[in-house]
BAKOL-608432 format. One record per atom (N, C-alpha, C, O, CB): residue number from 1; x, y, z; atom name; residue in one letter. Coordinates in steps of 0.05 Angstrom, whole numbers. Each point is the difference from the previous one (the first is absolute). Glycine has a CB too. Example, Ala and Ser with C-alpha at 12.3 -4.5 7.8 and 13.67 -1.06 7.14 Angstrom:
% BAKOL-608432
+-----+--------+--------+--------+------+------+
|  nr |      u |      v |      w | atom | rest |
+-----+--------+--------+--------+------+------+
|   1 |    264 |   -114 |    156 |    N |    A |
|   1 |    -18 |     24 |      0 |   CA |    A |
|   1 |     18 |     24 |      0 |    C |    A |
|   1 |     21 |      0 |     13 |    O |    A |
|   1 |    -59 |    -23 |     12 |   CB |    A |
|   2 |     31 |     44 |    -39 |    N |    S |
|   2 |     16 |     24 |      1 |   CA |    S |
|   2 |    -15 |     22 |     14 |    C |    S |
|   2 |     10 |     22 |      4 |    O |    S |
|   2 |     14 |    -35 |    -47 |   CB |    S |
+-----+--------+--------+--------+------+------+
//
This chain:
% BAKOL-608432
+-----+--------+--------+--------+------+------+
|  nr |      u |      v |      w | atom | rest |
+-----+--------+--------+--------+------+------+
|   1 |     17 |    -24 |      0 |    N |    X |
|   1 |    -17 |     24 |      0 |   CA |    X |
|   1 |     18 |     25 |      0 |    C |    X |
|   1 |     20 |      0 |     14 |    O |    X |
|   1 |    -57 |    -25 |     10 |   CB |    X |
|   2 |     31 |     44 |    -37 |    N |    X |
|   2 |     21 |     24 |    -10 |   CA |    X |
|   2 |    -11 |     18 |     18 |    C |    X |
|   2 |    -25 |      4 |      3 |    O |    X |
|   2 |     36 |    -10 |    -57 |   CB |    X |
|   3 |     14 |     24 |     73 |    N |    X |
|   3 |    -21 |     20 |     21 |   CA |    X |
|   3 |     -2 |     22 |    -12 |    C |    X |
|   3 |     10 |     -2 |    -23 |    O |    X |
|   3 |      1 |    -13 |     64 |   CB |    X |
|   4 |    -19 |     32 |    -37 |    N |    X |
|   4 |    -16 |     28 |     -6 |   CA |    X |
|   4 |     32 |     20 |      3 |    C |    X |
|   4 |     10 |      0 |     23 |    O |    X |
|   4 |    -75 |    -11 |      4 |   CB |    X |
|   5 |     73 |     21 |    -41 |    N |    X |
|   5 |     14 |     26 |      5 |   CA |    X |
|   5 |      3 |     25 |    -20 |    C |    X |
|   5 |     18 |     12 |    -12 |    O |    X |
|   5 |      4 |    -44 |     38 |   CB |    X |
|   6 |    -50 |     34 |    -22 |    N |    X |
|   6 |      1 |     30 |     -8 |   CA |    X |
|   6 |    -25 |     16 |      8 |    C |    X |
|   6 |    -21 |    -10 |     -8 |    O |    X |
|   6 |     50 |     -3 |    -32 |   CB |    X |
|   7 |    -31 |     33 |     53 |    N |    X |
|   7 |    -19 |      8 |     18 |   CA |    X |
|   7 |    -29 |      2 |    -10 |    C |    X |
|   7 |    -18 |     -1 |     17 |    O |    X |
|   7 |     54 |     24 |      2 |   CB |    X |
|   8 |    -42 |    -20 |    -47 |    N |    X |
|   8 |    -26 |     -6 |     -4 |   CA |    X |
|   8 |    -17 |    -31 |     12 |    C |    X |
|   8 |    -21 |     -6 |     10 |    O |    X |
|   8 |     36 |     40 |    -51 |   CB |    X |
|   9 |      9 |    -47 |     32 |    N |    X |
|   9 |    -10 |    -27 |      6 |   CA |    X |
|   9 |     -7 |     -6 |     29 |    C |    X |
|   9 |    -18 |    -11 |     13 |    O |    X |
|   9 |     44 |     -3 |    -51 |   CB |    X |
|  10 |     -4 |     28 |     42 |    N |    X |
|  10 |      0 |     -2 |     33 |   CA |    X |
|  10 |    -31 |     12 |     16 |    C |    X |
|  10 |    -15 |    -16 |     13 |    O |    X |
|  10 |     75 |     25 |    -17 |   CB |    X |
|  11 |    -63 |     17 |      2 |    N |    X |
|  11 |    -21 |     11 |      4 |   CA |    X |
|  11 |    -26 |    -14 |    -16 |    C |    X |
|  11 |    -19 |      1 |     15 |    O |    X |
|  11 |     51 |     40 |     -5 |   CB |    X |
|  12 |    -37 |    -50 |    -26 |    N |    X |
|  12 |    -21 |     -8 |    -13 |   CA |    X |
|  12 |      1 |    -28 |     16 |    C |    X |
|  12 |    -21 |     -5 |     10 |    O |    X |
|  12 |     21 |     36 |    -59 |   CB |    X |
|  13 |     17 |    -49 |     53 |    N |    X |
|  13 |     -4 |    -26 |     19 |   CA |    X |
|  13 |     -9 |      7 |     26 |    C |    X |
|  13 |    -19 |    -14 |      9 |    O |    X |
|  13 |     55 |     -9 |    -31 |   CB |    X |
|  14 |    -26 |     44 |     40 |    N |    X |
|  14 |     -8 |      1 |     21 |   CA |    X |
|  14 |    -31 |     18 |      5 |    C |    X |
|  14 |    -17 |      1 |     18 |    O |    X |
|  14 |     70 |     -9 |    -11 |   CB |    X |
|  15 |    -51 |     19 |    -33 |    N |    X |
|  15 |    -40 |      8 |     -1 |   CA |    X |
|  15 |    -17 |    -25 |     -5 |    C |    X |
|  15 |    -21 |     -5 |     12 |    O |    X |
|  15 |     26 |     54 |    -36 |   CB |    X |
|  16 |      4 |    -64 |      5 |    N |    X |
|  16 |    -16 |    -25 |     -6 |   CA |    X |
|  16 |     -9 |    -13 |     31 |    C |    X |
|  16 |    -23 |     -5 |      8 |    O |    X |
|  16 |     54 |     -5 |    -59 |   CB |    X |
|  17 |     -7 |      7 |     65 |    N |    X |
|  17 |      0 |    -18 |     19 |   CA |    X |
|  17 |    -18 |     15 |     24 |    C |    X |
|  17 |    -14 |    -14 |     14 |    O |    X |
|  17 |     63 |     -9 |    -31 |   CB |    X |
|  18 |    -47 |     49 |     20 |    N |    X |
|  18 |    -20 |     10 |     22 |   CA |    X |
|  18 |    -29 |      5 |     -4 |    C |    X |
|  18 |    -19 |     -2 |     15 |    O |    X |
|  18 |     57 |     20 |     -1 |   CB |    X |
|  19 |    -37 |     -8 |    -41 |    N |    X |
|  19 |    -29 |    -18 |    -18 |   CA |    X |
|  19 |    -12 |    -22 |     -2 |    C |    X |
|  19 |    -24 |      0 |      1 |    O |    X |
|  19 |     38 |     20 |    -22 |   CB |    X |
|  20 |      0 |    -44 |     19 |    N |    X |
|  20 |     -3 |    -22 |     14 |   CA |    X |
|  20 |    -10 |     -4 |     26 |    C |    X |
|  20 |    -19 |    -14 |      6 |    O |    X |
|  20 |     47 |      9 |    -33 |   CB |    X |
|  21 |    -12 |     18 |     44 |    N |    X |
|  21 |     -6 |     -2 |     33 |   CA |    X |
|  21 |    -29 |     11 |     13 |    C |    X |
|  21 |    -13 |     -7 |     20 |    O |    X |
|  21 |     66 |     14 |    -18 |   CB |    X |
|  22 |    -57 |     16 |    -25 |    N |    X |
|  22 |    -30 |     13 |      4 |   CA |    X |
|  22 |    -16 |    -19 |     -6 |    C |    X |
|  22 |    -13 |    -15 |     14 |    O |    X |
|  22 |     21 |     57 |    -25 |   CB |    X |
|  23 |     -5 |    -39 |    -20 |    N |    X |
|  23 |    -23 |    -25 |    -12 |   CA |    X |
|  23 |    -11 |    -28 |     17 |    C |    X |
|  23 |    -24 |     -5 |      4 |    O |    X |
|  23 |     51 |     18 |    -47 |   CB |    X |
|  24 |    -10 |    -25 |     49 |    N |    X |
|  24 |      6 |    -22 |     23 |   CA |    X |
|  24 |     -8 |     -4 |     35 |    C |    X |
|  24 |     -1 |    -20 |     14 |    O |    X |
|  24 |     36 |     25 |    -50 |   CB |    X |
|  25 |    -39 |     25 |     40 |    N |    X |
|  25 |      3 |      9 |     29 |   CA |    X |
|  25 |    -28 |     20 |      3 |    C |    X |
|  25 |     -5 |      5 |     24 |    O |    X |
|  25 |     65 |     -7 |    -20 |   CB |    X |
|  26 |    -79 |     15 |    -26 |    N |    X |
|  26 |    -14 |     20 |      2 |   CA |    X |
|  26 |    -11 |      4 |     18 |    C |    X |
|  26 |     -5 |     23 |      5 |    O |    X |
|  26 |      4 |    -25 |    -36 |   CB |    X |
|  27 |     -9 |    -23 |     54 |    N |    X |
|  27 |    -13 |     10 |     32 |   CA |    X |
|  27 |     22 |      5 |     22 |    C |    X |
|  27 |     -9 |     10 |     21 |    O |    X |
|  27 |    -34 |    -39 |    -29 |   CB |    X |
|  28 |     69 |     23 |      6 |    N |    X |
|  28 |      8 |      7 |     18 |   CA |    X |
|  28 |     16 |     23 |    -15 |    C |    X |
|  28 |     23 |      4 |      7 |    O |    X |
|  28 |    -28 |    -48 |     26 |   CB |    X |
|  29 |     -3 |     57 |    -49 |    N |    X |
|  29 |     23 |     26 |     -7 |   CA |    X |
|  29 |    -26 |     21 |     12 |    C |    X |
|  29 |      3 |     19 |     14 |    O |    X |
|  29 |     36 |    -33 |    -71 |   CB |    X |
|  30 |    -66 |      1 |     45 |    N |    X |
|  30 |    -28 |     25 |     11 |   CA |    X |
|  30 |      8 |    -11 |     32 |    C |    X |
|  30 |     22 |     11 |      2 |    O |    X |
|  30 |    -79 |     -8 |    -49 |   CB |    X |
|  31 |     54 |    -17 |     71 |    N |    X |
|  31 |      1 |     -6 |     21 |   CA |    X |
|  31 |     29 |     23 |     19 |    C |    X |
|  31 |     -1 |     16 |     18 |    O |    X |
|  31 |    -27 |    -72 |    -41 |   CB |    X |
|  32 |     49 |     45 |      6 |    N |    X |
|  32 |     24 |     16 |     12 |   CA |    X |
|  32 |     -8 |     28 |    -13 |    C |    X |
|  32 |     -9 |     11 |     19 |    O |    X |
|  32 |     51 |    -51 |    -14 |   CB |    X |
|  33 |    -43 |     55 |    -23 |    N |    X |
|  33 |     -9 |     22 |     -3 |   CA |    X |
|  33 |    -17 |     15 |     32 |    C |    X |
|  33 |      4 |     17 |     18 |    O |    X |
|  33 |     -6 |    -37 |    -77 |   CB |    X |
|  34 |    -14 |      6 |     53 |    N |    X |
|  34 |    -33 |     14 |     25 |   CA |    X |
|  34 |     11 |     -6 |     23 |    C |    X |
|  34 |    -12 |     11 |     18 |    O |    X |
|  34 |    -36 |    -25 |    -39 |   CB |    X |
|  35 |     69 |      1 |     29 |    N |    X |
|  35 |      2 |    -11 |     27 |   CA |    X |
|  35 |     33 |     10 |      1 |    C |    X |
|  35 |     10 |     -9 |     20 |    O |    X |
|  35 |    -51 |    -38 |    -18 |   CB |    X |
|  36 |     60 |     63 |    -20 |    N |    X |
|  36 |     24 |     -3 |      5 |   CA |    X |
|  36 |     13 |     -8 |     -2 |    C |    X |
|  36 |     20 |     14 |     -1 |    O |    X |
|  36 |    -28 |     -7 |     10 |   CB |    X |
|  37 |     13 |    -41 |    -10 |    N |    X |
|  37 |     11 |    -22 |      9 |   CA |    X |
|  37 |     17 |    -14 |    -35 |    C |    X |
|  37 |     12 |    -20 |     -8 |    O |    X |
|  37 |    -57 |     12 |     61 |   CB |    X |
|  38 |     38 |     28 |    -62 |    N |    X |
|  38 |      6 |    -17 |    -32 |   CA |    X |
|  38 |     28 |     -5 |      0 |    C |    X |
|  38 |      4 |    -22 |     -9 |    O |    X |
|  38 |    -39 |     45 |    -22 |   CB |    X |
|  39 |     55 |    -12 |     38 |    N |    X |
|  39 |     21 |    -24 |      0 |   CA |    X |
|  39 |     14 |    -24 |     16 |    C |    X |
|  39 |     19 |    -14 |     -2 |    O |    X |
|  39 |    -18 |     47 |    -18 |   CB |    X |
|  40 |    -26 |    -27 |     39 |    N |    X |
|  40 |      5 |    -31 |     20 |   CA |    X |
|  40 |    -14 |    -21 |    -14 |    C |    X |
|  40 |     10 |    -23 |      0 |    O |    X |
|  40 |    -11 |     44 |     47 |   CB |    X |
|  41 |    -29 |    -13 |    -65 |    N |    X |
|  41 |    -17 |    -15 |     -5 |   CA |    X |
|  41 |     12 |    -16 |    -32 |    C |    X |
|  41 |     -9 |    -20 |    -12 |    O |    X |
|  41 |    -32 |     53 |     45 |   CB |    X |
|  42 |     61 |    -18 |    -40 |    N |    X |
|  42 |      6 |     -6 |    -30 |   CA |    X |
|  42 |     38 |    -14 |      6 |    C |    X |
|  42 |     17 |    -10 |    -15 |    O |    X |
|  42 |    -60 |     62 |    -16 |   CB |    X |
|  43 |     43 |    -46 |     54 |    N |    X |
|  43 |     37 |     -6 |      7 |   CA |    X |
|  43 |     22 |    -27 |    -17 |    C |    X |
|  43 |     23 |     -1 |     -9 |    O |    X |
|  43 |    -45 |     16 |     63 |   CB |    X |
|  44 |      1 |    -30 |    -51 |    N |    X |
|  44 |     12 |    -29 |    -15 |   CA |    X |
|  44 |     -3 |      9 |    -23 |    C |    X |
|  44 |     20 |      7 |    -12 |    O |    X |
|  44 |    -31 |    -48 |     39 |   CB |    X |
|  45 |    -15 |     45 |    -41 |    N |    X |
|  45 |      1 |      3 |    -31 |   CA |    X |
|  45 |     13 |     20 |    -13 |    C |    X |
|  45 |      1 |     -1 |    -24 |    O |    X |
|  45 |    -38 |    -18 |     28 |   CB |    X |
|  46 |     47 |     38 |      8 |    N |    X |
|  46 |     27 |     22 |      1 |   CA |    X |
|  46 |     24 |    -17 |     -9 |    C |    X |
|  46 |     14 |     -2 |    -20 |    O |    X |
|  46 |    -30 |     32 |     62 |   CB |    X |
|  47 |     14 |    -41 |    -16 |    N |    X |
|  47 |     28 |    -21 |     17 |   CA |    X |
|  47 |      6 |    -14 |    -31 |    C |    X |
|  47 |     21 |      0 |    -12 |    O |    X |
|  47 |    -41 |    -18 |     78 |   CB |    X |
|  48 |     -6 |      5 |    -73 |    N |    X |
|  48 |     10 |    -32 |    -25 |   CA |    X |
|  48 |      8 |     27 |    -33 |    C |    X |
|  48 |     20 |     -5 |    -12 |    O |    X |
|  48 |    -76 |    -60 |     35 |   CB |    X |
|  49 |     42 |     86 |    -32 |    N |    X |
|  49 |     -9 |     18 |    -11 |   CA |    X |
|  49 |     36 |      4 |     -6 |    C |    X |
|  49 |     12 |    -10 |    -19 |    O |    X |
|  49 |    -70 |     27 |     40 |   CB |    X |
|  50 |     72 |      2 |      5 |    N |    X |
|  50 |     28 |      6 |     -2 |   CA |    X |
|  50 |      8 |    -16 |     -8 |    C |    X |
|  50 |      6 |      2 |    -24 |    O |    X |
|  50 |     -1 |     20 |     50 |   CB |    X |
|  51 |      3 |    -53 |    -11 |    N |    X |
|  51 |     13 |    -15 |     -8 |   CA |    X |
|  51 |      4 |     -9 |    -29 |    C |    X |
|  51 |     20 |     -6 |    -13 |    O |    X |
|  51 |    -29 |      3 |     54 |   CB |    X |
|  52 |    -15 |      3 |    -43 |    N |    X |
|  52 |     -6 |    -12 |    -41 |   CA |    X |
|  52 |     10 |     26 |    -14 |    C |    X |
|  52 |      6 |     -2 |    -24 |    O |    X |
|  52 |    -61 |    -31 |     23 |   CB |    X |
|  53 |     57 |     53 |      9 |    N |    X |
|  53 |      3 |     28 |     -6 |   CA |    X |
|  53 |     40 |     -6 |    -11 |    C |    X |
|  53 |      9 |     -4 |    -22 |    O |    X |
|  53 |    -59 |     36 |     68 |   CB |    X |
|  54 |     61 |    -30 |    -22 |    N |    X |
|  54 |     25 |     -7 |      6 |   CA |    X |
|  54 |     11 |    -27 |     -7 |    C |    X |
|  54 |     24 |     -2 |      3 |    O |    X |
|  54 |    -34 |     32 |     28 |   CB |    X |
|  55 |     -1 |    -47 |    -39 |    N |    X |
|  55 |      7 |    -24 |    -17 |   CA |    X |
|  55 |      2 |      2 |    -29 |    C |    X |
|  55 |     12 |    -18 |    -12 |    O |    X |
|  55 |    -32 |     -4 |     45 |   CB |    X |
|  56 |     11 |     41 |    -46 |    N |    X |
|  56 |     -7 |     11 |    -22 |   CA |    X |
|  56 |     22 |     22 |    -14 |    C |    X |
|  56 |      8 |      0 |    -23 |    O |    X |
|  56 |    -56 |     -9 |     43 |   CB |    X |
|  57 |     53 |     22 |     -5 |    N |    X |
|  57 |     14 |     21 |     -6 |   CA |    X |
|  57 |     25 |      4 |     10 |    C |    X |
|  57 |      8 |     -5 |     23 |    O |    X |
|  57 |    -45 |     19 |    -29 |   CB |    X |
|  58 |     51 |     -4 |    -14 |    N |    X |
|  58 |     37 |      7 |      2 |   CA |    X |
|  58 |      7 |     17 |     28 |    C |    X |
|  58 |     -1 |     25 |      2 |    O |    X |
|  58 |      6 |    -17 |    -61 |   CB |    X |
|  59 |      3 |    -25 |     81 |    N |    X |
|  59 |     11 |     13 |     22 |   CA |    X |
|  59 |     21 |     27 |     -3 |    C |    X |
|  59 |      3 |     16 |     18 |    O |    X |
|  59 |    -11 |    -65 |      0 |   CB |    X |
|  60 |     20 |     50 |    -42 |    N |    X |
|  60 |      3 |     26 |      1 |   CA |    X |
|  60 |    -16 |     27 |     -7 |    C |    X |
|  60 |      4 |     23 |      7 |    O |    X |
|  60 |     28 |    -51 |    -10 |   CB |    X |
|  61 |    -53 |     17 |    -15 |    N |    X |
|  61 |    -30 |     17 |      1 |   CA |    X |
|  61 |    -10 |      1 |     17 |    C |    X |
|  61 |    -12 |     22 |     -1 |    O |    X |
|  61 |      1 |    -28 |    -29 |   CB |    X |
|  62 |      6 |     -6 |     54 |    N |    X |
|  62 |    -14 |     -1 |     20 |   CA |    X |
|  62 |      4 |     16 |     20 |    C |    X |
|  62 |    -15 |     12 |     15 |    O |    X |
|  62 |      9 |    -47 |    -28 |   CB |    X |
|  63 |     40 |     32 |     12 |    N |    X |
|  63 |     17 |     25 |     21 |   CA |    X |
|  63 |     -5 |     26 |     -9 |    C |    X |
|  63 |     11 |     16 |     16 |    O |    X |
|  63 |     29 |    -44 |     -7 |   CB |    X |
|  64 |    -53 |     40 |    -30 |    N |    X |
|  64 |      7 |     20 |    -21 |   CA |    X |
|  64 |    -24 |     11 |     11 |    C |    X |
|  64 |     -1 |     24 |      8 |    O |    X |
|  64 |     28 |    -42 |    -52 |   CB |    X |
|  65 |    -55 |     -5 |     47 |    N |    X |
|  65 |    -18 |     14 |     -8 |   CA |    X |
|  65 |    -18 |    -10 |     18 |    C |    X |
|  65 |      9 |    -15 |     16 |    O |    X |
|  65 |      3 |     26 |    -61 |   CB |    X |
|  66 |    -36 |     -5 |     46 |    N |    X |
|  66 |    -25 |     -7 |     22 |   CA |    X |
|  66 |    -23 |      0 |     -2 |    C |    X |
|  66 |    -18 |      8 |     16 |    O |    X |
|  66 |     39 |      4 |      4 |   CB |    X |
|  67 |    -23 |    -26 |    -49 |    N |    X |
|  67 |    -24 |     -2 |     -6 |   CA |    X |
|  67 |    -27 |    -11 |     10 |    C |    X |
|  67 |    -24 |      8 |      0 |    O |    X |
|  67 |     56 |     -4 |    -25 |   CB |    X |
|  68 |    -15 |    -29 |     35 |    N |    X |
|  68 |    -20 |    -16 |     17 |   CA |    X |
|  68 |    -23 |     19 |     20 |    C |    X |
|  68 |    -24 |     -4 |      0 |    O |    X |
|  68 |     66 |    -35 |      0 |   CB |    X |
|  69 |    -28 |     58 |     16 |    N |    X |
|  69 |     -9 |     15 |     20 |   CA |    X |
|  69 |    -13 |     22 |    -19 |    C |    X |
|  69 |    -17 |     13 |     11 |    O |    X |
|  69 |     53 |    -27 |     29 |   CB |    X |
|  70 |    -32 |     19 |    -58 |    N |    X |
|  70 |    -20 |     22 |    -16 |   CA |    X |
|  70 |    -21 |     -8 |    -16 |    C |    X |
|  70 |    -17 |     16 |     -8 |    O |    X |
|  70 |     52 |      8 |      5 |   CB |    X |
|  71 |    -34 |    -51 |     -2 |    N |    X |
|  71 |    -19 |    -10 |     -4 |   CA |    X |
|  71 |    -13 |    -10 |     17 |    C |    X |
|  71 |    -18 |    -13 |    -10 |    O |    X |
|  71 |     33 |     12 |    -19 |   CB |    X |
|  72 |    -15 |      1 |     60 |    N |    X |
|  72 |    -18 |     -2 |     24 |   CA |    X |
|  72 |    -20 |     22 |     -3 |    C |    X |
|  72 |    -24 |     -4 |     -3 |    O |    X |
|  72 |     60 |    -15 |     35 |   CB |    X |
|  73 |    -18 |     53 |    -31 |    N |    X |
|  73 |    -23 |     16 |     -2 |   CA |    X |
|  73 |      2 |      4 |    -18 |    C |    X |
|  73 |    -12 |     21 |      1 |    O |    X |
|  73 |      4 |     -5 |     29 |   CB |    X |
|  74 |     16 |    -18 |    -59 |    N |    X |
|  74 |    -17 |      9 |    -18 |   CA |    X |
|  74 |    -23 |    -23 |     -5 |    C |    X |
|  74 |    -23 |      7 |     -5 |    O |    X |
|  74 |     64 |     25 |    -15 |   CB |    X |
|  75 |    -35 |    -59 |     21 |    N |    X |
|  75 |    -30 |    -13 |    -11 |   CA |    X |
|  75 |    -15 |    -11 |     33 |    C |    X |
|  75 |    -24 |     -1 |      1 |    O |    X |
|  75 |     45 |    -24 |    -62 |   CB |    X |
|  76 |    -12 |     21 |     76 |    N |    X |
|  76 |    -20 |     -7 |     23 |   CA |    X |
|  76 |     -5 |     22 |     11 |    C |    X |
|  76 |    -20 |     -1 |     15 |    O |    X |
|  76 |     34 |    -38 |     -6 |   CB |    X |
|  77 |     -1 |     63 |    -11 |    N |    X |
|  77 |    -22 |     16 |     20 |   CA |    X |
|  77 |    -14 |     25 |    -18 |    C |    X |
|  77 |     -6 |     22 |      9 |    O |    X |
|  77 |     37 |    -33 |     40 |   CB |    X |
|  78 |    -32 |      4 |    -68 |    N |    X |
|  78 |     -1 |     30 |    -19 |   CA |    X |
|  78 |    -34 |    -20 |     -2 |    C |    X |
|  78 |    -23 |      7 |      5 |    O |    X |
|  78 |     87 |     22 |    -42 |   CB |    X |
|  79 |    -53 |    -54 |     29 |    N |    X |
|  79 |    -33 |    -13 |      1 |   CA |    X |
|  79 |    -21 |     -3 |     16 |    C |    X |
|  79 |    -24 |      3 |     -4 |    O |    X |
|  79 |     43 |    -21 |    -14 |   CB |    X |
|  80 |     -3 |     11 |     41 |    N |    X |
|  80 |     -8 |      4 |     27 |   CA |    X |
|  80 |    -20 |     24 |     10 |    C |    X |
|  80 |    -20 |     -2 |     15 |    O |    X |
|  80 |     64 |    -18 |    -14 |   CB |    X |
|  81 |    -30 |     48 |    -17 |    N |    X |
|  81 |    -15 |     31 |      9 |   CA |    X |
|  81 |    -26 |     -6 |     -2 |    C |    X |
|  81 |    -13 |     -2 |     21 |    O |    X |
|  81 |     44 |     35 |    -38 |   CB |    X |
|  82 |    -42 |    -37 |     -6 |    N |    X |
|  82 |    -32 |     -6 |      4 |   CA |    X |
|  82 |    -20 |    -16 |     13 |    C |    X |
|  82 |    -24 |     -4 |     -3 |    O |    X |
|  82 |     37 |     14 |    -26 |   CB |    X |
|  83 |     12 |    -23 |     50 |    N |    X |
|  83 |    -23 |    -10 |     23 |   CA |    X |
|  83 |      3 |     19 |     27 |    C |    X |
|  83 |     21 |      8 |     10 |    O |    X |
|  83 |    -17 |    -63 |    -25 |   CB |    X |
|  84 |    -32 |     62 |     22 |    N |    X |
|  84 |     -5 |     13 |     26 |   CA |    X |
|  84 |     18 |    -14 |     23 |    C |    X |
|  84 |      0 |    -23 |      9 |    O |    X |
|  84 |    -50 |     34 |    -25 |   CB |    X |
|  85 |     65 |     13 |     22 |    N |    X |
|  85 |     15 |     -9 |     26 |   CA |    X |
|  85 |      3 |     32 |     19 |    C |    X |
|  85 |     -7 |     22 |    -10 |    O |    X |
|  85 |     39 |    -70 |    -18 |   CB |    X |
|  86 |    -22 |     45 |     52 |    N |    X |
|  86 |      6 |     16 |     16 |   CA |    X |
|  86 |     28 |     15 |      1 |    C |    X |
|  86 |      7 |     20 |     13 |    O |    X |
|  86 |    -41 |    -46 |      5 |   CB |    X |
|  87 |     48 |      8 |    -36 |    N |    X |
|  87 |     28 |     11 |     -1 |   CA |    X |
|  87 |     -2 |     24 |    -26 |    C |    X |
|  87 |     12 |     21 |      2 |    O |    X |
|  87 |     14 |    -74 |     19 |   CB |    X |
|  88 |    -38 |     49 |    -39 |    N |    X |
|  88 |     -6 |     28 |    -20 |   CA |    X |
|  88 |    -20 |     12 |     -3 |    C |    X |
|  88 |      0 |     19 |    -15 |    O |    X |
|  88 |     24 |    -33 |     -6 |   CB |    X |
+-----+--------+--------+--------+------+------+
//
């Protein structure tokens, strides 16, 4: 399997993959939203998410860059906004 090193790829894998995690997870992303708790409630599927993230891609891209974590808020919580919560 050939890893990823070049930052589109990179960034476009780690959106796929937190897109995934939504798609997969949609009551506990609305649940941790309303209640706060969304990254205790989503922690493992983060946890397995990085890892496949980081198995994938050129450890010297990875040092470079941080996609993974920008694709937390850009696709889980940007999606996230349109559920009623107390935190926005």
């Amino acid at each position: 399997m050939r890893l990823v090193k070049t930052p589109e790829e990179a960034r476009r894998l780690a959106r796929t993959i937190l897109s995934d995690i939504v798609l997969y997870n949609q009551q506990k992303v609305k649940e941790g939203i309303e209640k706060d708790s969304l990254f205790e409630l989503l922690a493992d599927e983060l946890a397995e998410g990085r890892k496949y993230y980081e198995s994938m891609v050129d450890s010297d891209m990875r040092q470079e860059t941080n996609f993974f974590n920008e694709a937390v808020a850009d696709v889980l919580l940007k999606q996230g906004g349109k559920i009623k919560s107390e935190i926005w």
